[in-house]
N, C-alpha and C positions, 0 to 999 in steps of 0.2 A: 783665389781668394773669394768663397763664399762670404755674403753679408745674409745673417740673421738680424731677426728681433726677437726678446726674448720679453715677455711681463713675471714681473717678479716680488712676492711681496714679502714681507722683512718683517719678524715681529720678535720683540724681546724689549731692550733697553736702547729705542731706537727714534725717541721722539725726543729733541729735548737737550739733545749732548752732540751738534751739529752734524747729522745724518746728513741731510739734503745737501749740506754747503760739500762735505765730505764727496758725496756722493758724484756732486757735480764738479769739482776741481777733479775728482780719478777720472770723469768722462771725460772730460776735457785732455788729458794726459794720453787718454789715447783714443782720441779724436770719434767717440762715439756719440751718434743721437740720438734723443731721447727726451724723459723726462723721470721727475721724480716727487713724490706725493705725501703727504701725513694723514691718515685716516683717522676719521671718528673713532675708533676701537684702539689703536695706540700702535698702530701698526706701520709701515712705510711700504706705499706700493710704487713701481718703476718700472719702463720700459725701458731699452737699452738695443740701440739698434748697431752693430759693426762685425767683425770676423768672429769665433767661437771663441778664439784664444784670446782678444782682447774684452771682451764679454767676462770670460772667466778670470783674466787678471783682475777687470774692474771691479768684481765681487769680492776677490782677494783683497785688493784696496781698501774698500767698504770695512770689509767687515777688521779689518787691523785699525781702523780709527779710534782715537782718543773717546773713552769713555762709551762708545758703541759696544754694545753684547747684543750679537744674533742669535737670538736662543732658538730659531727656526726661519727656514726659507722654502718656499715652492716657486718656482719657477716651471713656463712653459712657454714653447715656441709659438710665436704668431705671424703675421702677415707682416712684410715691411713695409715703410711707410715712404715711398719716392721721393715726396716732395719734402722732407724732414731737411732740415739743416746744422740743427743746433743741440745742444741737453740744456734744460730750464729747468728750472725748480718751480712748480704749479703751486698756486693758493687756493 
């Protein structure tokens, strides 16, 4: 059981129709950490740190929420982060 982190950033209809809360009840569901952001630009950026398949569920997650449309995502693998514990939603 590999742990990645992956940053990921989300742009479409994704400010505004509960991204972040979405975002972080699916992390929560499988037990990933992380966090999750609303940019200047209209965009949502996030880190997500746990195994590849829980990773990929939780984007599955994400993006079937009410009134969310991902019109675009890039993602890319980074460094994990040890001391992590939790997914938050950053201000």
């Amino acid at each position: 059981m590999d742990i990645i982190r992956v940053h990921v950033k989300f742009k479409g209809y994704v400010q505004g129709v509960g991204f972040r809360y979405t975002a972080l009840h699916t992390a929560n569901m499988y037990r990933l950490t992380g966090w999750v952001k609303n940019e200047w630009d209209g965009s949502v950026t996030a880190e997500a740190q746990g195994t590849r398949s829980d990773i990929d569920a939780w984007i599955a997650g994400v993006k079937k929420g009410t009134y969310i449309d991902v019109m675009d995502m890039t993602m890319a693998t980074i460094p994990i982060d040890e001391d992590e514990r939790s997914f938050q939603i950053k201000y």
